[in-house]
C-alpha positions in Angstrom: 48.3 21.8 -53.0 47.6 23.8 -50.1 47.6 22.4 -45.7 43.8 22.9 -46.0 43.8 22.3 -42.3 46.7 25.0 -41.6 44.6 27.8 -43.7 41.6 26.5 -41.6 43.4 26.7 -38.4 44.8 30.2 -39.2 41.5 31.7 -40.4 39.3 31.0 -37.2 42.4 32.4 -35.3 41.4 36.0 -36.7 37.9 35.0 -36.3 37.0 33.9 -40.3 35.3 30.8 -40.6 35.7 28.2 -43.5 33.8 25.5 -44.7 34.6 22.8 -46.7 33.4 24.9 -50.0 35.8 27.4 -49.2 38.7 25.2 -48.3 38.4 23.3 -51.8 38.5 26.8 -53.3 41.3 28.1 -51.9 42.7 25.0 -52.7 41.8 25.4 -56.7 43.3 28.7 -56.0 46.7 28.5 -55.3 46.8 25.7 -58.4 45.7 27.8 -61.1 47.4 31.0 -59.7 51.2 28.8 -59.5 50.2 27.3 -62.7 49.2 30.8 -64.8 52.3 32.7 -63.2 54.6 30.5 -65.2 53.1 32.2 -68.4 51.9 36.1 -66.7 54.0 37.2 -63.4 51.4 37.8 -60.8 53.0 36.8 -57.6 56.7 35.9 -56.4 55.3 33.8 -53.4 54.9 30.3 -54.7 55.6 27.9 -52.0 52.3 26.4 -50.5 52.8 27.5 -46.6 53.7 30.8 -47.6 50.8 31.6 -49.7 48.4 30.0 -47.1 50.1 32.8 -45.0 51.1 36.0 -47.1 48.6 35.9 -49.6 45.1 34.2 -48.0 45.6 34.6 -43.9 46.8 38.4 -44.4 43.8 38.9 -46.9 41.2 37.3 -44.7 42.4 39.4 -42.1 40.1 42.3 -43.5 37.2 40.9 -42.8 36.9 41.2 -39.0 38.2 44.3 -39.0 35.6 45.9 -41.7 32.5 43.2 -40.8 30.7 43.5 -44.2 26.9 43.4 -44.1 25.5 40.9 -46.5 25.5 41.8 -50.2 27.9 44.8 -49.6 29.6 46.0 -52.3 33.5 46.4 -52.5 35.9 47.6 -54.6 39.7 46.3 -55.4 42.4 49.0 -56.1 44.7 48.0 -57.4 43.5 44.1 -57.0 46.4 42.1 -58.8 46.2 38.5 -58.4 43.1 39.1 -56.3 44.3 40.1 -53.1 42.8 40.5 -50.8 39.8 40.7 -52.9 39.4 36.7 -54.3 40.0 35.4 -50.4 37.2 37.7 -49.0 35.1 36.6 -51.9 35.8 32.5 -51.4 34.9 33.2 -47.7 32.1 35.6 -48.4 30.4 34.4 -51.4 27.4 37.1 -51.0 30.0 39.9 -51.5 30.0 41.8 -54.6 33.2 42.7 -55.3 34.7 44.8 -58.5 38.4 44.1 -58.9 40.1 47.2 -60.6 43.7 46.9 -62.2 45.4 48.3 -64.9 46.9 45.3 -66.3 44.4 43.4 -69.1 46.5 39.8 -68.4 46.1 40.2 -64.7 42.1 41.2 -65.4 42.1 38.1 -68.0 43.5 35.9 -65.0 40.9 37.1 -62.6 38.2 36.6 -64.7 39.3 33.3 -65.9 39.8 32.3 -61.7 36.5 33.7 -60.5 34.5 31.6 -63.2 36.5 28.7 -62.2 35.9 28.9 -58.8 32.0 29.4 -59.3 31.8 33.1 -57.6 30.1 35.0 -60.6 26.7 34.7 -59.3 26.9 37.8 -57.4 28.2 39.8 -59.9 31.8 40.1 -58.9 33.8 40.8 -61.7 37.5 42.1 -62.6 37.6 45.2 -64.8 40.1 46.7 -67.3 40.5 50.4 -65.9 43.2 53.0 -63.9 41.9 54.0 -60.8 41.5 57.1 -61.4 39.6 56.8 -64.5 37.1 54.4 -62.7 37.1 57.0 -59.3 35.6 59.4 -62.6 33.1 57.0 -64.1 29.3 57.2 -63.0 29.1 54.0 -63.2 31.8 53.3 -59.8 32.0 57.2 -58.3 30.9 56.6 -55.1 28.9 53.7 -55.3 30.7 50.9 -53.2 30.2 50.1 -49.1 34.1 49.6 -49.3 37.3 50.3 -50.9 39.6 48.4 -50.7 43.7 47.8 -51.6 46.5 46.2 -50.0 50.1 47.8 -50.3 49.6 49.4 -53.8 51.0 53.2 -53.1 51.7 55.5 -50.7 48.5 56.1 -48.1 48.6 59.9 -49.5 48.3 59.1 -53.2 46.1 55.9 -52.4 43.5 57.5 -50.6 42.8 60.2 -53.8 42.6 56.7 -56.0 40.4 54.7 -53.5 38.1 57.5 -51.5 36.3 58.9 -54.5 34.6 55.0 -55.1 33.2 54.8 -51.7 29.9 56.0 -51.0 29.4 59.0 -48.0 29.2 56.3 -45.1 31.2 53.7 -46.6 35.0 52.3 -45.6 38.2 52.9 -47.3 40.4 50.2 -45.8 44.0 50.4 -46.6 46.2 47.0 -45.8 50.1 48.4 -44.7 53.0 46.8 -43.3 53.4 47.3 -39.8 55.0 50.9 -39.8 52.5 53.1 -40.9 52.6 56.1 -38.5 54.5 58.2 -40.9 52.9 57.3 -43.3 49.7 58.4 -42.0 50.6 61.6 -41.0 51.6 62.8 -44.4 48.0 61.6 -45.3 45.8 63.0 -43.1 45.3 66.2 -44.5 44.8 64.7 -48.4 42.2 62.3 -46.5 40.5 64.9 -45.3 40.4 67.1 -48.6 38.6 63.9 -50.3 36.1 63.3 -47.8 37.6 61.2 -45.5 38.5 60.7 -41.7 40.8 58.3 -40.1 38.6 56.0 -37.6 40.9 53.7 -36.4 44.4 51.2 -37.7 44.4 47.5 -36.8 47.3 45.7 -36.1 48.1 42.3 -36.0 50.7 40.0 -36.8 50.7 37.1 -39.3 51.6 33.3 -37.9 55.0 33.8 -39.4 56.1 37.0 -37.6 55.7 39.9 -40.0 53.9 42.9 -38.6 50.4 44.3 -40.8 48.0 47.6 -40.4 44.9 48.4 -41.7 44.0 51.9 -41.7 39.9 52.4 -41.5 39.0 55.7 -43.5 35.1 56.5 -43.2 33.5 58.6 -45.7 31.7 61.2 -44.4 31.2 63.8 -46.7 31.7 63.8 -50.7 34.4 63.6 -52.9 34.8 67.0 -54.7 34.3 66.2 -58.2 38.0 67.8 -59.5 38.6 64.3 -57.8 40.7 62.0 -58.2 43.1 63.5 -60.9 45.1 62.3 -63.5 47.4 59.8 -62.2 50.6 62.0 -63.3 49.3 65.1 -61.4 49.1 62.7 -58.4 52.5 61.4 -58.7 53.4 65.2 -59.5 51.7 67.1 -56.8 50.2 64.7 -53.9 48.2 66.2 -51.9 49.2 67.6 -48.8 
């Protein structure tokens, strides 16, 4: 379905290599995700070209900028039709990567892909659960390397969501549109309050113009435990 040689040539521009596992994957990929959104909307970028370049290129481009070590563990906020989270996984197969959304058909589709794809085998997995309920649970409170999640709220509200799964040490990496600065301004200080501190925002621009960021958050101290909150008393009262 897919230019496997255009997705080829556009990852090794950002420094993300692919072999000809990962190509066929990608391929299978954009089938079965065109093919299930005509039953579950999960993406309004269909055409071939543009989800070579909106949906894997942009996702890829976390990779170079966060450089997982082998076996890390990641999580998805927020994770969708699995971006950027399926992408990183098809070009890192070692990852273990928990996809979090709140939507049962989307979790159903992500399970149903990753199995077709082969990329169970290092436990990567999509889970039923709000953010905030999993930022609560023992069983994902700070226990990833990274968080991840790619234009799902505003930085402020995101980082209270995200920053609680990553352990003290870890990366919160936030994937933005190209104007951010105001946007990370207003979330300094609630990045702060959760244990978090800005190290650095990428930018780069995709091979059809638009502008991205990613905004680096390193843990280094813990997440008080009143942390995150309900997801109404975020909306109600971000922090500031």
């Amino acid at each position: 379905m897919i230019d496997k040689v255009s997705l080829k040539e556009k990852a090794a521009a950002i420094d993300v290599e692919l072999d000809d596992t990962a190509l066929t994957r990608f391929d299978e990929y954009a089938s079965f995700l065109v093919e299930y959104n005509e039953k579950v909307n999960l993406t309004a970028i269909t055409e071939p070209e543009d989800i070579v370049i909106k949906h894997f290129t942009d996702s890829l481009s976390l990779l170079p900028v966060i450089k997982p070590e082998k076996n890390a563990k990641i999580a998805d906020v927020g994770a969708g039709a699995g971006f950027p989270s399926v992408p990183v996984l098809i070009a890192r197969p070692d990852l273990k990567i928990t996809m979090i959304d709140s939507s049962n058909k989307r979790v159903t589709f992500l399970n149903l892909l990753i199995e077709k794809l082969g990329l169970t085998q290092s436990g990567s997995e999509a889970v039923h659960m709000r953010a905030e309920e999993a930022g609560n649970s023992p069983k994902y409170r700070e226990r990833f390397d990274f968080a991840v999640a790619r234009a799902v709220a505003n930085l402020r509200e995101l980082s209270e969501y995200c920053i609680p799964l990553v352990k003290v040490g870890g990366v919160f990496a936030s994937m933005k549109g190209a104007e951010i600065e105001e946007e990370l301004t207003g979330a300094k200080n609630a990045i702060g309050t959760l244990g978090g501190k800005v190290e650095k925002v990428e930018k780069f621009t995709l091979p059809n113009g638009d502008g991205r960021s990613i905004v680096v958050t390193k843990k280094i101290s813990q997440t008080q435990t009143k942390y995150p909150r309900p997801s109404a008393k975020i909306a109600k009262k971000p922090l500031i």
